[in-house]
MMTF fields as JSON, N, C-alpha, C and O atoms, coordinates in Angstrom:
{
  "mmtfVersion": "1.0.0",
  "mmtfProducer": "UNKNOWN",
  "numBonds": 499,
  "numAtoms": 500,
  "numGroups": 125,
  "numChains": 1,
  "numModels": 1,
  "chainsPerModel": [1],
  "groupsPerChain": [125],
  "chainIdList": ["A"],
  "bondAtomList": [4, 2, 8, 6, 12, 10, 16, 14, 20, 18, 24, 22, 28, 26, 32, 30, 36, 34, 40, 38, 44, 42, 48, 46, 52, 50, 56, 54, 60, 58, 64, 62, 68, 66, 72, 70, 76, 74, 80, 78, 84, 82, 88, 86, 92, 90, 96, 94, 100, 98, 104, 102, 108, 106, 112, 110, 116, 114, 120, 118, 124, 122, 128, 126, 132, 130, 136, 134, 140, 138, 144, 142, 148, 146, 152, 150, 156, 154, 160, 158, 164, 162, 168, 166, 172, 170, 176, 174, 180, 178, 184, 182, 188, 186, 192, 190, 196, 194, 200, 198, 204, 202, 208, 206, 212, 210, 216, 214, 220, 218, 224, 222, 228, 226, 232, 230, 236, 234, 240, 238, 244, 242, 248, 246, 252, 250, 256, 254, 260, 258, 264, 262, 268, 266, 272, 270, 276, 274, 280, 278, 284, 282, 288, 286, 292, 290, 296, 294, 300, 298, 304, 302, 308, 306, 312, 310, 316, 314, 320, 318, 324, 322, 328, 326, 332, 330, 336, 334, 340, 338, 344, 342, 348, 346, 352, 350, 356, 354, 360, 358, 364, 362, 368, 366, 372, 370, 376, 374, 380, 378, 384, 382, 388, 386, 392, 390, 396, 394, 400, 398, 404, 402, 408, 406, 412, 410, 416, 414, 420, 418, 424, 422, 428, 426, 432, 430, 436, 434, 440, 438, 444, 442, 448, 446, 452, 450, 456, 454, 460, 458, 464, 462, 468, 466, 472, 470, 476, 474, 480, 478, 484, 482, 488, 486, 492, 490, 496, 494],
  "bondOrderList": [1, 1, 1, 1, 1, 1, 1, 1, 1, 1, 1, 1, 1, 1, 1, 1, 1, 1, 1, 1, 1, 1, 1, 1, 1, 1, 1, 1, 1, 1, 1, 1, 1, 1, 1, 1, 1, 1, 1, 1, 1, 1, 1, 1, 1, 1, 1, 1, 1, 1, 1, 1, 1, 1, 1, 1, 1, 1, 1, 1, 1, 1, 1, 1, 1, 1, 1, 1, 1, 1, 1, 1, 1, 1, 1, 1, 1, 1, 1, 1, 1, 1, 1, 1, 1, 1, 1, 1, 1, 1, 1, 1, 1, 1, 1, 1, 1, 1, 1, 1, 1, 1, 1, 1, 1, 1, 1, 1, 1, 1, 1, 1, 1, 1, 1, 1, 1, 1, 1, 1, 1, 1, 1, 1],
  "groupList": [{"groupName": "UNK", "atomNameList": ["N", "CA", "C", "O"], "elementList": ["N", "C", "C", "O"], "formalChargeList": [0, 0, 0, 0], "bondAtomList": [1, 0, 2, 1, 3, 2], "bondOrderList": [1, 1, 2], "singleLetterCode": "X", "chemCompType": "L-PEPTIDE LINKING"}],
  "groupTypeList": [0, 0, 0, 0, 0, 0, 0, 0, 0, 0, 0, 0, 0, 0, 0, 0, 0, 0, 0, 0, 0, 0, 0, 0, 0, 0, 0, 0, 0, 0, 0, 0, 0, 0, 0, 0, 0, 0, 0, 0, 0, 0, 0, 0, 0, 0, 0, 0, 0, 0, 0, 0, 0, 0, 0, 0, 0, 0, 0, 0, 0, 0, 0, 0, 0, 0, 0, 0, 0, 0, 0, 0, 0, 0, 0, 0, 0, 0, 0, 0, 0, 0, 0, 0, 0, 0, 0, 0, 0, 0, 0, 0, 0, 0, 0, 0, 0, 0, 0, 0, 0, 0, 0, 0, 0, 0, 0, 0, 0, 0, 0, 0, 0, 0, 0, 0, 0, 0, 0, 0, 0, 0, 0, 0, 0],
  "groupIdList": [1, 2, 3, 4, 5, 6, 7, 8, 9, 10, 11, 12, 13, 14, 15, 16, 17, 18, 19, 20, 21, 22, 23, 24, 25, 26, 27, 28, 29, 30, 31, 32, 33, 34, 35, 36, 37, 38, 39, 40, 41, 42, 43, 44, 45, 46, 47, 48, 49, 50, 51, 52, 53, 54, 55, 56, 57, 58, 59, 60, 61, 62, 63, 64, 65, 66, 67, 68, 69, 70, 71, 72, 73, 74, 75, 76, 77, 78, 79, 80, 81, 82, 83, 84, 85, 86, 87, 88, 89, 90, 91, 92, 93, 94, 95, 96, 97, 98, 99, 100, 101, 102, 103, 104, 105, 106, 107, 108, 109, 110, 111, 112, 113, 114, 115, 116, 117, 118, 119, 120, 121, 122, 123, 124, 125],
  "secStructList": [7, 2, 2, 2, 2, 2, 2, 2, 2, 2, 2, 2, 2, 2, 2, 2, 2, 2, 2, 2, 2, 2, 2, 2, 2, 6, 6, 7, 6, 6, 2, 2, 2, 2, 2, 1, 1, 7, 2, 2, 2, 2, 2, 2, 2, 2, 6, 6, 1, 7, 2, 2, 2, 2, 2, 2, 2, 2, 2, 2, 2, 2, 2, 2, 2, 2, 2, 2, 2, 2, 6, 6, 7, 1, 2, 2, 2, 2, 2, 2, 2, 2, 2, 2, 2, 2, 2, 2, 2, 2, 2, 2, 1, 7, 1, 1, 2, 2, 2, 2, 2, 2, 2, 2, 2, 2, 2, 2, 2, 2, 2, 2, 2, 2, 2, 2, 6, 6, 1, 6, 6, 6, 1, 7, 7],
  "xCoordList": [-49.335, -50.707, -51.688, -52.678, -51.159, -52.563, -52.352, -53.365, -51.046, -51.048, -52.543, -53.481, -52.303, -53.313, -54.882, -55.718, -54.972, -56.422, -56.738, -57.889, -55.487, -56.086, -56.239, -57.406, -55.465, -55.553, -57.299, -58.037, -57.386, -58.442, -59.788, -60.402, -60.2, -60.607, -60.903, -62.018, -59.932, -59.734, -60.076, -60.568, -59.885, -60.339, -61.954, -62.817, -62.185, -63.727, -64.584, -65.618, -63.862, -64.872, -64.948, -65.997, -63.943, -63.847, -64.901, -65.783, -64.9, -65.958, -67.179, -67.971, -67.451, -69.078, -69.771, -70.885, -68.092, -68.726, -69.302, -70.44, -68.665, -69.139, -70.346, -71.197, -70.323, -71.621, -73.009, -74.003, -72.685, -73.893, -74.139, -75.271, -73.273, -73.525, -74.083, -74.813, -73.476, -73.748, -75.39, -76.108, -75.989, -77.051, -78.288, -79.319, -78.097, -78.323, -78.613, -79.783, -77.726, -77.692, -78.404, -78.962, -78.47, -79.624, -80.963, -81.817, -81.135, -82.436, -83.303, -84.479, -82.404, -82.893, -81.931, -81.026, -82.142, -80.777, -80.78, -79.846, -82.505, -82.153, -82.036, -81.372, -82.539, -82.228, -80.785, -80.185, -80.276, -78.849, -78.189, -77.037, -78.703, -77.654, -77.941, -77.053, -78.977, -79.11, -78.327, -77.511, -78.639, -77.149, -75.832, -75.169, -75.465, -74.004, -73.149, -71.944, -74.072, -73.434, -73.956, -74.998, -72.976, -73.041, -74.181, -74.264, -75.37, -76.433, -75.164, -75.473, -74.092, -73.47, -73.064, -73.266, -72.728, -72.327, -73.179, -72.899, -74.654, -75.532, -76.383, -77.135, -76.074, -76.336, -75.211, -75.564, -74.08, -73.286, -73.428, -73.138, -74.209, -74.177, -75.706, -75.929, -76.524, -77.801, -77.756, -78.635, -76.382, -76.135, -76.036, -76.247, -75.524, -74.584, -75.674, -75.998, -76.322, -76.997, -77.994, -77.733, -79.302, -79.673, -79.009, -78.26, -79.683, -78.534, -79.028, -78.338, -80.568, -80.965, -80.031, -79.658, -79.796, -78.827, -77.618, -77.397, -77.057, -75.687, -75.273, -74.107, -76.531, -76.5, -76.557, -75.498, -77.462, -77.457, -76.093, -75.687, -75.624, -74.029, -73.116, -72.537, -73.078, -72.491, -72.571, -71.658, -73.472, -73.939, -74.478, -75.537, -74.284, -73.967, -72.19, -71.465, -71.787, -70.229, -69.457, -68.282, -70.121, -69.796, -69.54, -68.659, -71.079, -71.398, -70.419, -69.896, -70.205, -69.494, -68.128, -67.711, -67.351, -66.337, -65.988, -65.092, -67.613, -67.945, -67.88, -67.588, -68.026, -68.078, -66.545, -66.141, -66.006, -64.61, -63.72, -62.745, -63.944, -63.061, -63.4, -62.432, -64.706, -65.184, -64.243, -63.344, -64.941, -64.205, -62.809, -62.207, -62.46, -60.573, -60.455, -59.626, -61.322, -60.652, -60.385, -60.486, -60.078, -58.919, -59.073, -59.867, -58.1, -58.027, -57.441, -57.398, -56.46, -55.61, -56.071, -55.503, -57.504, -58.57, -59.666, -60.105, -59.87, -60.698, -60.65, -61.542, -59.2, -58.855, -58.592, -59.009, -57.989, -57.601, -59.249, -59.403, -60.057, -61.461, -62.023, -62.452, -61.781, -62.523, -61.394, -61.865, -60.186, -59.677, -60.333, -60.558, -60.505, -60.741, -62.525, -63.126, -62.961, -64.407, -64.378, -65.288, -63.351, -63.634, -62.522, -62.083, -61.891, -61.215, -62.419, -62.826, -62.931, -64.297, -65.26, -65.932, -65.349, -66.562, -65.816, -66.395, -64.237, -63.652, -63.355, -63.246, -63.278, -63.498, -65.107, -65.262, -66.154, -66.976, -67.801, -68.478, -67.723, -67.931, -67.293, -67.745, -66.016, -65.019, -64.674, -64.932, -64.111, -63.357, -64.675, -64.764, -65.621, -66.142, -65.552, -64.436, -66.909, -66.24, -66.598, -66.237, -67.379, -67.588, -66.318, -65.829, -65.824, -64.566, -63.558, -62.854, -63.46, -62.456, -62.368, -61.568, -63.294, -63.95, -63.184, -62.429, -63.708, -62.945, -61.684, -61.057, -61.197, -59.997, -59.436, -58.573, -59.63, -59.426, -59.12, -58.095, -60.848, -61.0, -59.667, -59.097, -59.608, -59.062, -57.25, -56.507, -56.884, -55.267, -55.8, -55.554, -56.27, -56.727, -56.577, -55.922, -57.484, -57.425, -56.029, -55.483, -55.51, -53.935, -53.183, -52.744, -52.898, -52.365, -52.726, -51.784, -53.896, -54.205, -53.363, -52.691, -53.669, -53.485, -51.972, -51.52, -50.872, -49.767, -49.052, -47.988, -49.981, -49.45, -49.76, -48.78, -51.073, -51.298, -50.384, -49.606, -50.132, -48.904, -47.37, -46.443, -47.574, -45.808, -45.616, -44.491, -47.027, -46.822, -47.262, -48.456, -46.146, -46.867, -47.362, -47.888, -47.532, -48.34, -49.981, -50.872, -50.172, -51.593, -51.848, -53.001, -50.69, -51.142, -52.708, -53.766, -52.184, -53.671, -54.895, -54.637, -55.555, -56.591, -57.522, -58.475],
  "yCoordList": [-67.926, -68.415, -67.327, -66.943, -66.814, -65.783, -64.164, -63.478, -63.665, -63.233, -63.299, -62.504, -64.709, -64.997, -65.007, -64.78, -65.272, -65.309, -63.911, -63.472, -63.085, -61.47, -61.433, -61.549, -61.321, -61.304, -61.434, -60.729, -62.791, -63.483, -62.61, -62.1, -62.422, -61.657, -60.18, -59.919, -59.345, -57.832, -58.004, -57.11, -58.945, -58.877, -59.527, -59.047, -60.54, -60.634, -59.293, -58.938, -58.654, -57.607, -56.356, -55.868, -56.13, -55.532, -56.051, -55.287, -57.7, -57.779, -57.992, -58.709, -57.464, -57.671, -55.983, -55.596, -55.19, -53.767, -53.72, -53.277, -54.107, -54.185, -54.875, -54.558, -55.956, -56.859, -55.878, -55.693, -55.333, -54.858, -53.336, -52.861, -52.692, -51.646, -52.018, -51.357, -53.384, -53.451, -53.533, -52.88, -54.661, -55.036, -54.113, -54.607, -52.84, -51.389, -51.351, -51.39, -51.286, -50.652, -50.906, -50.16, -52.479, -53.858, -53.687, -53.841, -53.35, -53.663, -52.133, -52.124, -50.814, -49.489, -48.567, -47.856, -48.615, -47.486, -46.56, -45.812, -46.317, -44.658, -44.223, -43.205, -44.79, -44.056, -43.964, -42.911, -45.104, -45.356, -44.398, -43.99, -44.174, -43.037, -41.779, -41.019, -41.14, -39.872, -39.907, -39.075, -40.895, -40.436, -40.686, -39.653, -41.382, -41.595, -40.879, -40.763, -40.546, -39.931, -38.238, -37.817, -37.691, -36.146, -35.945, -36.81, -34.507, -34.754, -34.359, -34.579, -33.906, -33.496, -35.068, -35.283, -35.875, -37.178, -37.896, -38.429, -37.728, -38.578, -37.816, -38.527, -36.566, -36.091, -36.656, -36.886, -36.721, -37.539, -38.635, -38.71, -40.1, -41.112, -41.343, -42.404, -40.472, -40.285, -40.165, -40.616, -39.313, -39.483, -40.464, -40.281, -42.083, -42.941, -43.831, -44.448, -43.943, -45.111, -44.665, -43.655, -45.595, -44.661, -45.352, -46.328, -44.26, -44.141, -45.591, -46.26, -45.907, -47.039, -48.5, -49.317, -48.529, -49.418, -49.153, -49.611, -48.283, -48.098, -48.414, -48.545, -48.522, -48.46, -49.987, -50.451, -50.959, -52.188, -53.107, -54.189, -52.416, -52.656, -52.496, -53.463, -50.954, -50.961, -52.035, -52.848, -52.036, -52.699, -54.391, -54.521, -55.307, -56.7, -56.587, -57.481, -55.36, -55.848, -55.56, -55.901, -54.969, -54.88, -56.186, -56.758, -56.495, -58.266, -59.063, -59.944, -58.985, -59.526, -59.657, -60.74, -58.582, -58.357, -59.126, -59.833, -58.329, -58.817, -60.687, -61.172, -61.181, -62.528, -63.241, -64.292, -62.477, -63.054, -62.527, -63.223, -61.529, -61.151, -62.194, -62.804, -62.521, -63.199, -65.123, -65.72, -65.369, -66.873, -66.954, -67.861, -65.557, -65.807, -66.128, -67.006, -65.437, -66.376, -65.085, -63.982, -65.358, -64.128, -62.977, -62.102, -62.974, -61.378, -60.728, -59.595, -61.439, -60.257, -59.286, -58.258, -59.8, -59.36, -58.627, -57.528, -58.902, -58.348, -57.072, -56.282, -57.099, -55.961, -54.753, -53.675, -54.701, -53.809, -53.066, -51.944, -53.975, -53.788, -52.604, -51.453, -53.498, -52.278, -51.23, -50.103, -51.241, -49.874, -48.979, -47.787, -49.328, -48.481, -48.196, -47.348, -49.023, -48.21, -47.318, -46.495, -47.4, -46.556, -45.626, -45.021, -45.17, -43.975, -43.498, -42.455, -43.761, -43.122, -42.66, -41.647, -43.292, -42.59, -41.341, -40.475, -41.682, -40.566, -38.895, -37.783, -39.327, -38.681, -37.233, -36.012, -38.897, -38.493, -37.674, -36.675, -38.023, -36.668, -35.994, -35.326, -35.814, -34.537, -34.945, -36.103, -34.138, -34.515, -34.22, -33.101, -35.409, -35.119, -36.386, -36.876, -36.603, -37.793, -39.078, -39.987, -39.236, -40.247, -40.7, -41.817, -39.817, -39.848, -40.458, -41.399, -39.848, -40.156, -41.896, -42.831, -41.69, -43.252, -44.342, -45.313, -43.732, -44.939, -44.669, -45.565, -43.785, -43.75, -44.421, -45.117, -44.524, -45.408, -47.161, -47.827, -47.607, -48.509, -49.043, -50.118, -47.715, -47.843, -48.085, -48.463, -48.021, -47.999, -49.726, -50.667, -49.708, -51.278, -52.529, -53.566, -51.844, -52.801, -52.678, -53.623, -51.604, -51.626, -52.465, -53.486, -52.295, -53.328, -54.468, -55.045, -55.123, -56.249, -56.944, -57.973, -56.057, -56.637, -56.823, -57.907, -55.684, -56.059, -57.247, -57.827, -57.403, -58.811, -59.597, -60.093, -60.089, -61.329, -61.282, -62.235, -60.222, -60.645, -60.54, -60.481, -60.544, -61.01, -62.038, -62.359, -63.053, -63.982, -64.857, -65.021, -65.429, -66.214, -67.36, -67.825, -68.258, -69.219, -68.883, -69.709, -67.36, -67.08, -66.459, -66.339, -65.992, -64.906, -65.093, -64.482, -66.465, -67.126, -68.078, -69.273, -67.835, -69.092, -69.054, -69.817],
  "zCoordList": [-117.546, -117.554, -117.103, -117.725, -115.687, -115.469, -116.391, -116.528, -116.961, -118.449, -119.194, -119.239, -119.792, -120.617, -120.56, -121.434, -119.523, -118.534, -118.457, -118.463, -118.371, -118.005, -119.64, -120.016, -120.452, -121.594, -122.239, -122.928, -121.529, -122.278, -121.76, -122.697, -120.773, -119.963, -120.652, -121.103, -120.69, -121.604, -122.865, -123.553, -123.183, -125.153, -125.164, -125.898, -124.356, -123.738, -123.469, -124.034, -122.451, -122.208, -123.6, -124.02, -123.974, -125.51, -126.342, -126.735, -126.761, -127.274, -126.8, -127.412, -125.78, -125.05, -125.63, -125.982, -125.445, -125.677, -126.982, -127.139, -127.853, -129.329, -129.633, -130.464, -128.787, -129.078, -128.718, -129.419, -127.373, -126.916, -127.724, -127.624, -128.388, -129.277, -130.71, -131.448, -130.903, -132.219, -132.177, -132.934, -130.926, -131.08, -130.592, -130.137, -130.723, -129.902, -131.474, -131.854, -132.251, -133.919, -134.748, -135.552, -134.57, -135.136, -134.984, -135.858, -133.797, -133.12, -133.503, -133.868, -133.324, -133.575, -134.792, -134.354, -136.092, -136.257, -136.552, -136.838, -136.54, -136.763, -135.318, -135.121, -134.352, -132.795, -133.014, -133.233, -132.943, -132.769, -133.904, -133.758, -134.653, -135.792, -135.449, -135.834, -134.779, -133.911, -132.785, -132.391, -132.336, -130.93, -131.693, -131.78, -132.066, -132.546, -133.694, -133.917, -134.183, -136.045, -135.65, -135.146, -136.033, -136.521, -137.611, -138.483, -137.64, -138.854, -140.22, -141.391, -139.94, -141.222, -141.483, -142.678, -141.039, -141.38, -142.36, -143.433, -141.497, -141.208, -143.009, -143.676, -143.378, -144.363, -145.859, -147.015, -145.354, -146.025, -146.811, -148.005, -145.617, -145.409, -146.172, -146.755, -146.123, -147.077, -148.182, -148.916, -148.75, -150.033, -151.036, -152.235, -150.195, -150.455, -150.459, -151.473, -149.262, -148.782, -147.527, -146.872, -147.203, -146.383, -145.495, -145.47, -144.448, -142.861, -142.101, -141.331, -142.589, -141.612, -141.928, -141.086, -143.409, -144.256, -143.058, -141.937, -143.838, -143.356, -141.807, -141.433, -140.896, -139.034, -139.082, -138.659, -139.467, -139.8, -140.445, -140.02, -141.435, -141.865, -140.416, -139.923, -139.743, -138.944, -137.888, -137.743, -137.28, -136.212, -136.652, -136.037, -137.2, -138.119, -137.988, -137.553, -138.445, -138.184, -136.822, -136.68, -135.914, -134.463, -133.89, -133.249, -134.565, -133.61, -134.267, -133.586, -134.985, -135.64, -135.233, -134.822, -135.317, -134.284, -132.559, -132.098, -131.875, -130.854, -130.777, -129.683, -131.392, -131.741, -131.87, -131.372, -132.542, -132.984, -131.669, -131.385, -130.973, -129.983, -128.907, -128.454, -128.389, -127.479, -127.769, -127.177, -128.727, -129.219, -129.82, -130.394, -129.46, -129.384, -130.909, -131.146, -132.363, -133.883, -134.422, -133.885, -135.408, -136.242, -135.763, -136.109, -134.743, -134.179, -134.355, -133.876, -135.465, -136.337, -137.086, -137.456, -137.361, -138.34, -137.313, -137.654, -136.737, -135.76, -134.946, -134.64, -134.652, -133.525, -134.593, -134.17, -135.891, -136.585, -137.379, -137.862, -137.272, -137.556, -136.389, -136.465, -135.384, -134.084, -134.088, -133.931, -134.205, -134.446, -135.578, -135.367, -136.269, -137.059, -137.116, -137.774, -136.369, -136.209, -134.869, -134.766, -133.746, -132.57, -133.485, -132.506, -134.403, -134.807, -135.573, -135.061, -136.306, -137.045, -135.989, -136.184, -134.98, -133.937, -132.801, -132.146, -132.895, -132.163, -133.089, -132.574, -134.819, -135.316, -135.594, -135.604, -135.814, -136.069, -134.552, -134.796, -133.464, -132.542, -132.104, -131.173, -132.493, -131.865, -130.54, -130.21, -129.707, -128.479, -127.103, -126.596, -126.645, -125.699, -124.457, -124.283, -123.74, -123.162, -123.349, -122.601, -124.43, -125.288, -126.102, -125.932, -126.962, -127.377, -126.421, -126.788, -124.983, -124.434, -123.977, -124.004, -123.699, -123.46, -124.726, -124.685, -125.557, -126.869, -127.15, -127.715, -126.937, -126.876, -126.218, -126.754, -124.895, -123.982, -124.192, -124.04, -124.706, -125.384, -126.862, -127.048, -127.643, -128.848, -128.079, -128.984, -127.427, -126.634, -126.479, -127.234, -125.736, -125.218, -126.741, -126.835, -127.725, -128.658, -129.223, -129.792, -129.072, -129.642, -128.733, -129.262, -127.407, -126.626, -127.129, -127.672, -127.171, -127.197, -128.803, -128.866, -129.856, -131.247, -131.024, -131.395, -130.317, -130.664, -129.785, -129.997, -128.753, -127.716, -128.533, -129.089, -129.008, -130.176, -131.019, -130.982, -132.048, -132.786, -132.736, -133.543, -131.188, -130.764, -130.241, -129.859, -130.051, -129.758, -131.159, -131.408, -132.093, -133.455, -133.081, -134.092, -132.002, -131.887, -131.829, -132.026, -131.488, -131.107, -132.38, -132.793, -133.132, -134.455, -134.976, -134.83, -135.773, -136.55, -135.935, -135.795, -135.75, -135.088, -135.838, -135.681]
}
């Protein structure tokens, strides 16, 4: 029981981080795409789409995340989501201590995804 509570707890605060970045992204994105994105990225990402688009996409699917981690629902879907956006941001600034930080974070969401799916009663919700 208190397992789960810590559990519940760690994947809570995981998604508070996301929530409160995403809504950082929402609210500002070109601020938020100057601090966060490389200009070679951010020149990339202009090609495609503009960057203010693309920070709004990002940050809509944070909360998003943030949402599903918080109310405990498909976190099979969820946690493999925030992996792969804290590997794109550990990518996309190279090794500082921002990086290290999500790295940090990114171990955490790995713990977390493979306890959920070793337990199959929690797999699907």
């Amino acid at each position: 029981m208190k397992e789960k509570i810590s559990r519940r707890i760690f994947q809570s605060s995981i998604g508070g981080l996301f929530g409160y970045f995403g809504i950082l992204a929402l609210m500002d994105p070109i601020t938020e795409a100057g601090t966060w994105i490389s200009p070679s990225i951010i020149t990339l990402i202009e090609f495609i789409i503009p960057v203010s688009v693309f920070m709004l996409i990002l940050g809509a699917l944070q909360v998003t995340i943030a949402f599903l981690l918080i109310l405990d629902k498909y976190t099979h879907i969820a946690l493999p989501l925030a992996a792969v956006l804290l590997g794109g941001i550990i990518m996309n600034l190279g090794w500082n201590t921002v990086a290290l930080r999500d790295l940090v974070i990114l171990t955490g969401v790995g713990y977390l995804y493979f306890d959920i799916t070793s337990h199959t009663e929690d797999y699907i919700r």
